[in-house]
C-alpha positions as CSV (number, residue, x, y, z in Angstrom):
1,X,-0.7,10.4,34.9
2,X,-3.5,8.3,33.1
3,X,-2.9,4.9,32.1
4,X,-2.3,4.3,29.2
5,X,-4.1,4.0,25.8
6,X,-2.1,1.1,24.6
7,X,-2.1,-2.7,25.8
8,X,0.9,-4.8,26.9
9,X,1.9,-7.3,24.4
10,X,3.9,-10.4,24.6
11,X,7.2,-10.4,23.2
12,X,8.6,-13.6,21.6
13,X,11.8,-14.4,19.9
14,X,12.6,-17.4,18.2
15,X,16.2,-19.1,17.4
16,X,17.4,-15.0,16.6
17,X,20.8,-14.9,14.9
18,X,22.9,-11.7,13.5
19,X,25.6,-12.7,11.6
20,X,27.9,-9.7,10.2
21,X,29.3,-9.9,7.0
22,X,32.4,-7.8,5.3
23,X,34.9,-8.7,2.4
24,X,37.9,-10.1,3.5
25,X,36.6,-11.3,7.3
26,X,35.2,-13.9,8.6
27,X,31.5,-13.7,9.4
28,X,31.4,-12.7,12.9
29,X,27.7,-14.2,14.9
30,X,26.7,-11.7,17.2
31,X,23.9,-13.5,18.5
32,X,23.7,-16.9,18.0
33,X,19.8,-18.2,18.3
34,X,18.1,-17.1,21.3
35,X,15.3,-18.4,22.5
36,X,13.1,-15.8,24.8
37,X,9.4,-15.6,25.9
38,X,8.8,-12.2,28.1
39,X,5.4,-11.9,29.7
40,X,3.3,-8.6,29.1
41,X,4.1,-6.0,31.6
42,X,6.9,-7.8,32.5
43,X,10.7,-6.5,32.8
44,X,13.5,-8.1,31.7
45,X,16.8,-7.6,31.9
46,X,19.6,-8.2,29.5
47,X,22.6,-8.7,31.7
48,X,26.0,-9.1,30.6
49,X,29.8,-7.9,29.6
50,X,30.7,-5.5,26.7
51,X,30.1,-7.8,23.0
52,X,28.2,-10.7,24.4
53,X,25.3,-9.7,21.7
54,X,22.8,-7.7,24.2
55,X,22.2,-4.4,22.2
56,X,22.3,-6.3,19.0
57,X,19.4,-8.0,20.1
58,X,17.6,-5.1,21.2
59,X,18.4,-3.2,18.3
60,X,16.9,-6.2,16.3
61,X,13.6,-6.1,18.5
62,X,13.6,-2.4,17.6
63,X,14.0,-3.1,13.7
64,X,17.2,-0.8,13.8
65,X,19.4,-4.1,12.7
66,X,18.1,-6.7,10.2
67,X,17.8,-10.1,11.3
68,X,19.8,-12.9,10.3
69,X,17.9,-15.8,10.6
70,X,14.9,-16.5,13.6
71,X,11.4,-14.2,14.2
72,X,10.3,-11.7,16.7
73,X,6.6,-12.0,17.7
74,X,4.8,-9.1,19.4
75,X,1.7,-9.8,20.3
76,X,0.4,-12.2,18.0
77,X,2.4,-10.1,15.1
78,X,5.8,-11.1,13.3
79,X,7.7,-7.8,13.4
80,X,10.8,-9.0,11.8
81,X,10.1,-7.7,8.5
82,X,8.3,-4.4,9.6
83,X,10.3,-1.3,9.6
84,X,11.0,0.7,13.0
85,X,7.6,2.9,12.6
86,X,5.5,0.2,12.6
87,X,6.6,-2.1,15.2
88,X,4.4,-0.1,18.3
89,X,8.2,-0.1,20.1
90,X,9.3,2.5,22.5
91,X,13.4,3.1,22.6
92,X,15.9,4.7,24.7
93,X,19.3,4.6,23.7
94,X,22.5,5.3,25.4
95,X,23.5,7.7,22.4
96,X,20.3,9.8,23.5
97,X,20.0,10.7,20.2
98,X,18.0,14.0,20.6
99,X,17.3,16.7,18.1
100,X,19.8,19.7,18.9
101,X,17.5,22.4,17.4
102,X,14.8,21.9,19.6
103,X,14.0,22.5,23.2
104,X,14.0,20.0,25.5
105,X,10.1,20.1,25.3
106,X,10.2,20.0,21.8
107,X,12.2,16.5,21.4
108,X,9.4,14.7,24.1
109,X,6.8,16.1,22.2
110,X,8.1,15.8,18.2
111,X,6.9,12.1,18.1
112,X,3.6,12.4,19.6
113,X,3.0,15.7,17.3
114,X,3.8,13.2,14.5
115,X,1.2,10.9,15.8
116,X,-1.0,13.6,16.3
117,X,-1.7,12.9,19.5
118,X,-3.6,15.5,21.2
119,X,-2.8,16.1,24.7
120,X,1.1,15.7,24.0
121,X,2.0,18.6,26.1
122,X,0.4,17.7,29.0
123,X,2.1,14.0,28.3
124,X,5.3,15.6,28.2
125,X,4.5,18.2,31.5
126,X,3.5,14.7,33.7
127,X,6.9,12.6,32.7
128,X,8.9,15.6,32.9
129,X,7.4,16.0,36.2
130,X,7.4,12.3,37.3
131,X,11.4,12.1,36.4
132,X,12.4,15.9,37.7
133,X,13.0,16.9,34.9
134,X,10.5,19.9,34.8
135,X,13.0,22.5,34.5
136,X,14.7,21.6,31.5
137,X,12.2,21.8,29.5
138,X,13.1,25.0,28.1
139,X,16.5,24.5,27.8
140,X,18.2,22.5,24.1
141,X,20.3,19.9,24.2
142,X,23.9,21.9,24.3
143,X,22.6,23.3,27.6
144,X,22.3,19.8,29.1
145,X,24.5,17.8,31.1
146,X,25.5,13.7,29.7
147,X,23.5,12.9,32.8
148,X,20.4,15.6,31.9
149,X,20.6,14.3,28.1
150,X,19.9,10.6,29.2
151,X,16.6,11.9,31.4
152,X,15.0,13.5,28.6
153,X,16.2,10.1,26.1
154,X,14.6,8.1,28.6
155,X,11.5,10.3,28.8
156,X,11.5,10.3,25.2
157,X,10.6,6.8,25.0
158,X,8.0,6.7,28.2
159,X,6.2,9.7,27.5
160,X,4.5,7.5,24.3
161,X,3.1,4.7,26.8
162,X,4.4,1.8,24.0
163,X,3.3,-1.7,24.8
164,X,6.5,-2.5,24.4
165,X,9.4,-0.7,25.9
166,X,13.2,-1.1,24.9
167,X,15.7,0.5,27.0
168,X,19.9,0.7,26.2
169,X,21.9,1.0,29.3
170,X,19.2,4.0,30.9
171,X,20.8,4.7,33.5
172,X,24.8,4.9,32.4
173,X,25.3,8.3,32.4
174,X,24.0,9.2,35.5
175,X,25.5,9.8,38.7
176,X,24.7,7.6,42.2
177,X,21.9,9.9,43.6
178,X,20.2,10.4,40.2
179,X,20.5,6.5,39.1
180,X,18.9,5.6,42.8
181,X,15.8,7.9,42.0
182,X,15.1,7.1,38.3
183,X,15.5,3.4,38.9
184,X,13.3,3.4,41.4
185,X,10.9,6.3,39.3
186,X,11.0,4.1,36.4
187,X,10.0,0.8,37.9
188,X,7.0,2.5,39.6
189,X,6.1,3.7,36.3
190,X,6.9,0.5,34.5
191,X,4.6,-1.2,37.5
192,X,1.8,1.2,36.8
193,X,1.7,1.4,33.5
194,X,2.7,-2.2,32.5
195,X,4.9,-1.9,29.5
196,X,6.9,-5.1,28.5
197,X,9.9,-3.9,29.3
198,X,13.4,-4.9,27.9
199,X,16.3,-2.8,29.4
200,X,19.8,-3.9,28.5
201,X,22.9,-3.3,31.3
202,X,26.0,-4.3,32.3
203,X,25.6,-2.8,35.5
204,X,24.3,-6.2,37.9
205,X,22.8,-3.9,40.4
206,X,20.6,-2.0,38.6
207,X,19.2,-5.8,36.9
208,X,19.2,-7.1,39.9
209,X,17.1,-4.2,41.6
210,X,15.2,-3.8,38.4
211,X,14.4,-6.7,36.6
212,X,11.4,-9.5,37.0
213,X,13.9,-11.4,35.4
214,X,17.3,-11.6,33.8
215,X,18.8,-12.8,30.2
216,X,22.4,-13.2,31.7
217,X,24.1,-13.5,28.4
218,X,28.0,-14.1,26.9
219,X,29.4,-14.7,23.6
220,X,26.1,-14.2,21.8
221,X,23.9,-16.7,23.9
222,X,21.8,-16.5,26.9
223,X,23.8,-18.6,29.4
224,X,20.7,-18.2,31.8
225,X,17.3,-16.6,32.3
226,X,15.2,-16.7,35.8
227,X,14.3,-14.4,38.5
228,X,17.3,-12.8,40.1
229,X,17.1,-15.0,42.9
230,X,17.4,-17.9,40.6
231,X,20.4,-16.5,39.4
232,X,22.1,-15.4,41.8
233,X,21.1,-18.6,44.5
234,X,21.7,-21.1,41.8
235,X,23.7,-20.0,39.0
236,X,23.4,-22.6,35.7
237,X,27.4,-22.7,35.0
238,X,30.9,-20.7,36.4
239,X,30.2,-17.7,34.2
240,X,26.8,-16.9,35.3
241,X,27.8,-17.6,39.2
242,X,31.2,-15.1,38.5
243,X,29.3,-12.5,36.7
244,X,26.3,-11.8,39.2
245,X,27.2,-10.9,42.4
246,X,29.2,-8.4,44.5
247,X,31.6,-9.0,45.8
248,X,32.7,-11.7,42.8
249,X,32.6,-15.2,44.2
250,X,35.4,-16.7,44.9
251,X,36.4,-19.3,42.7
252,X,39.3,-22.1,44.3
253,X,40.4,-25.4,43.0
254,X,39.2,-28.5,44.8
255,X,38.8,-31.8,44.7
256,X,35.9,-34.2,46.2
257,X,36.1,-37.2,48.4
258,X,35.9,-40.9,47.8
259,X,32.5,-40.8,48.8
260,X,31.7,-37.4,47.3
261,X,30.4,-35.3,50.3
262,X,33.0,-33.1,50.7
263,X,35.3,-31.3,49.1
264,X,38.6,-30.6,49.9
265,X,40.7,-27.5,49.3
266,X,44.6,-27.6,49.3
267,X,45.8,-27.7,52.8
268,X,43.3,-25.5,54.1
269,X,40.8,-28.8,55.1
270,X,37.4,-29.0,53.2
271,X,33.7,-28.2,53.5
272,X,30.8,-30.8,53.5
273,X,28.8,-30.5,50.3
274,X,25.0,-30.8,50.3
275,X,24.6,-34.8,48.9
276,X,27.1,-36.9,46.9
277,X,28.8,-35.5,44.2
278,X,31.4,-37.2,41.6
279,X,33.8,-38.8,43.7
280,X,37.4,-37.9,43.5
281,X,37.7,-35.8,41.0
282,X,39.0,-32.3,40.2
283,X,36.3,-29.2,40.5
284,X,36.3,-26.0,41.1
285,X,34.6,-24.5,43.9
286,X,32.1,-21.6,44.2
287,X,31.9,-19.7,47.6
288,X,30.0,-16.5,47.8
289,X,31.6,-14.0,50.1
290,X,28.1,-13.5,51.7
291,X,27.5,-17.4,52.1
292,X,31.2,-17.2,54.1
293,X,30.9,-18.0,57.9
294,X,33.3,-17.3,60.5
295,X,33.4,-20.4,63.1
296,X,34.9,-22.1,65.8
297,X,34.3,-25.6,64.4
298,X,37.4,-27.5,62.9
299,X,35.4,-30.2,61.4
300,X,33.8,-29.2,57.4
301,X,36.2,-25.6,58.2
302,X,38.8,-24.0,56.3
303,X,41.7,-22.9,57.9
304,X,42.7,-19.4,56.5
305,X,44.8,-16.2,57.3
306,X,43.7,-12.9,57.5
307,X,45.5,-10.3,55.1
308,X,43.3,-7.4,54.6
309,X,40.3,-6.6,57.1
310,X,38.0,-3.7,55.5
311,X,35.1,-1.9,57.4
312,X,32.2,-1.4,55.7
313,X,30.5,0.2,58.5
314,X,27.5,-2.1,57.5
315,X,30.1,-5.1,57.3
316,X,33.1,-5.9,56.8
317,X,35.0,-7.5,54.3
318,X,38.1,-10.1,55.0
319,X,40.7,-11.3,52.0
320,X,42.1,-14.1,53.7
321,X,44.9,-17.1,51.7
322,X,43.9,-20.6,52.7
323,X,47.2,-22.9,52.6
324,X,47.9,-24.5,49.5
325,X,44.9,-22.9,47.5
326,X,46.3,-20.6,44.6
327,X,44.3,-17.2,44.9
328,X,43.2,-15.0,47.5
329,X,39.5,-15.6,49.3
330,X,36.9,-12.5,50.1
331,X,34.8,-13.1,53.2
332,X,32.2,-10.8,54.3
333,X,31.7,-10.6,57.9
334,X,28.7,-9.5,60.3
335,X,29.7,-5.6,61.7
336,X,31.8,-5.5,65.3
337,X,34.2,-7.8,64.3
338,X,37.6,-6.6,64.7
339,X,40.2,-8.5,62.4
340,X,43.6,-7.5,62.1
341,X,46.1,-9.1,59.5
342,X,47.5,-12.2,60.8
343,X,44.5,-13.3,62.1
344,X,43.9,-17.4,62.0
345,X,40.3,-17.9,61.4
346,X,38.2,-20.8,60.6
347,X,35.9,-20.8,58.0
348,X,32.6,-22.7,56.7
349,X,29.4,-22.2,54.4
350,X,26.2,-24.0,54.4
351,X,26.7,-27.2,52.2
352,X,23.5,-25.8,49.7
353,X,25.6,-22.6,49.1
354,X,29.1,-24.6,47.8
355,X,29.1,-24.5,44.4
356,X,31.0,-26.8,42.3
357,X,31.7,-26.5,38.5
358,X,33.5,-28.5,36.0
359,X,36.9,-26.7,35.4
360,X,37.1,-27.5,31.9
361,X,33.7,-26.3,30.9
362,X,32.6,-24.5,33.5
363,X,29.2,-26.0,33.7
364,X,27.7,-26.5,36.9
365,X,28.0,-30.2,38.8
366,X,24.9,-30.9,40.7
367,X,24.9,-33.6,43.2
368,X,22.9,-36.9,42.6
């Protein structure tokens, strides 16, 4: 394909609010004043559960909601006020939203036509190519599979090479082979022809994969944005650290020492923590299953029981109980073990990789 004809732009957004209004209710804030600054050519991911404000936001970016109160810059531009047309935006929806009279070649192509563009076909021939997609073109929409409609929605919105790319959930409607490929098709594409890319998910695998960084975000505000290793190595607060990551980390009650380096957990003994934290007080702690080690020390070890032993093939993945710790604990183990219910095992992290968290706010305690 040729590069493209169009420039990356920077993509701002300042203290953005939706509020929605109706007679009778209470105002309900979607989003509640983001702050973002996304590089151009970079790709960013907003990351989080079903109604914490994602789409809205992107819908805003893309002028297809009004905005409340804040400003959108692309570029050096204030979009806010400019309707859809104007805003130089590429969008893919999850809704596809294709036109069913036409072929499949018709929908990639009705917008450049508009534009008057004059090598559209051979635009739509290279991305229906690049995303394997060349023989549908024929075919309309009722022909088309949920997965085949969300390919050409997504080629839709690439085959106009916007400086500015907005993506809704992409990838949803595919199945595991076809979401492996694309992903991987579209950041090659997204690398090599440098749109500022926003794609929203709830899926942490394909952000994670994806994404130069992520917008992890929750009841309307962005609860953190960094690099994925930022997020997922040092999460800002409890949600963040329980939404990213798979298997969830496990999350046990604890309580620190006099001298606040260690931590100790029910019955089960306690883990040393990496420099002094608040001393005696009530916390809950964050273990990763991945930063889980078995060992043969007894000293900064927990004490726990095996229940369930599954095998991964790759690894394997223990749910242990640790005496007097409410909850069960996931550890994932190296492959060749052999663990069978019953099992006493002792087990310890490296002190950087315990996380501790306030458990009335949530927010993250960081030692001093």
């Amino acid at each position: 394909m040729t590069a493209p004809t169009q420039v990356a732009q920077r993509l701002r957004l300042r203290e953005l609010r939706k509020t929605y209004r109706s007679r009778g209710r209470e105002p309900f804030e979607a989003v509640k004043g983001i702050d973002l600054d996304i590089e151009p050519g970079e790709l960013v991911a907003l990351l989080g559960p079903s109604g914490c404000g994602k789409t809205t936001t992107l819908r805003m970016i893309a002028g297809l909601e009004t905005v409340t109160d804040g400003s959108i810059m692309i570029g050096d531009r204030s979009v806010g006020d400019l309707p859809p047309g104007k805003r130089q935006v590429g969008v893919g929806f999850e809704s596809y939203a294709l036109y069913p009279p036409l072929s499949v070649r018709e929908n990639l192509a009705y917008g450049l036509k508009a534009r008057r563009v004059r090598d559209a076909n051979q635009r739509v021939d290279r991305i229906a190519e690049r995303l394997e997609m060349t023989d549908l073109l024929g075919l309309r929409p009722a022909n088309l599979s949920s997965g085949q409609k969300q390919r050409v929605a997504l080629a839709r919105a690439l085959v106009r090479n916007p400086p500015v790319l907005l993506l809704d959930e992409p990838l949803s409607h595919l199945d595991a082979g076809q979401r492996q490929r694309v992903r991987r098709e579209l950041k090659v594409l997204q690398r090599e022809f440098g749109y500022t890319t926003i794609i929203v998910t709830h899926d942490q695998l394909e952000a994670l994969s994806l994404a130069d960084r992520l917008a992890v975000m929750d009841g309307g505000i962005i609860q953190q944005f960094g690099t994925p290793d930022e997020i997922f190595d040092d999460p800002a607060n409890r949600f963040v650290a329980d939404f990213v990551g798979e298997p969830p980390i496990n999350m046990l009650d604890g309580i620190t020492s006099d001298d606040g380096r260690t931590v100790q957990l029910g019955d089960a003994g306690g883990l040393t923590l990496a420099g002094p934290f608040p001393t005696a007080r009530q916390v809950q702690v964050g273990l990763r299953p991945q930063d889980c080690v078995l060992t043969t020390q007894t000293t900064g070890a927990l004490s726990a029981t095996v229940l369930v032993y599954e095998n991964l093939l790759e690894y394997g993945l223990a749910t242990v109980r640790l005496a007097g710790v409410e909850g069960r604990v996931v550890v994932q183990v190296a492959a060749g073990h052999s663990l069978t219910s019953g099992d006493i095992v002792s087990i310890t992290a490296p002190p950087e990789r315990v996380y501790l968290f306030d458990p009335v706010t949530g927010d993250r305690l960081r030692a001093s």
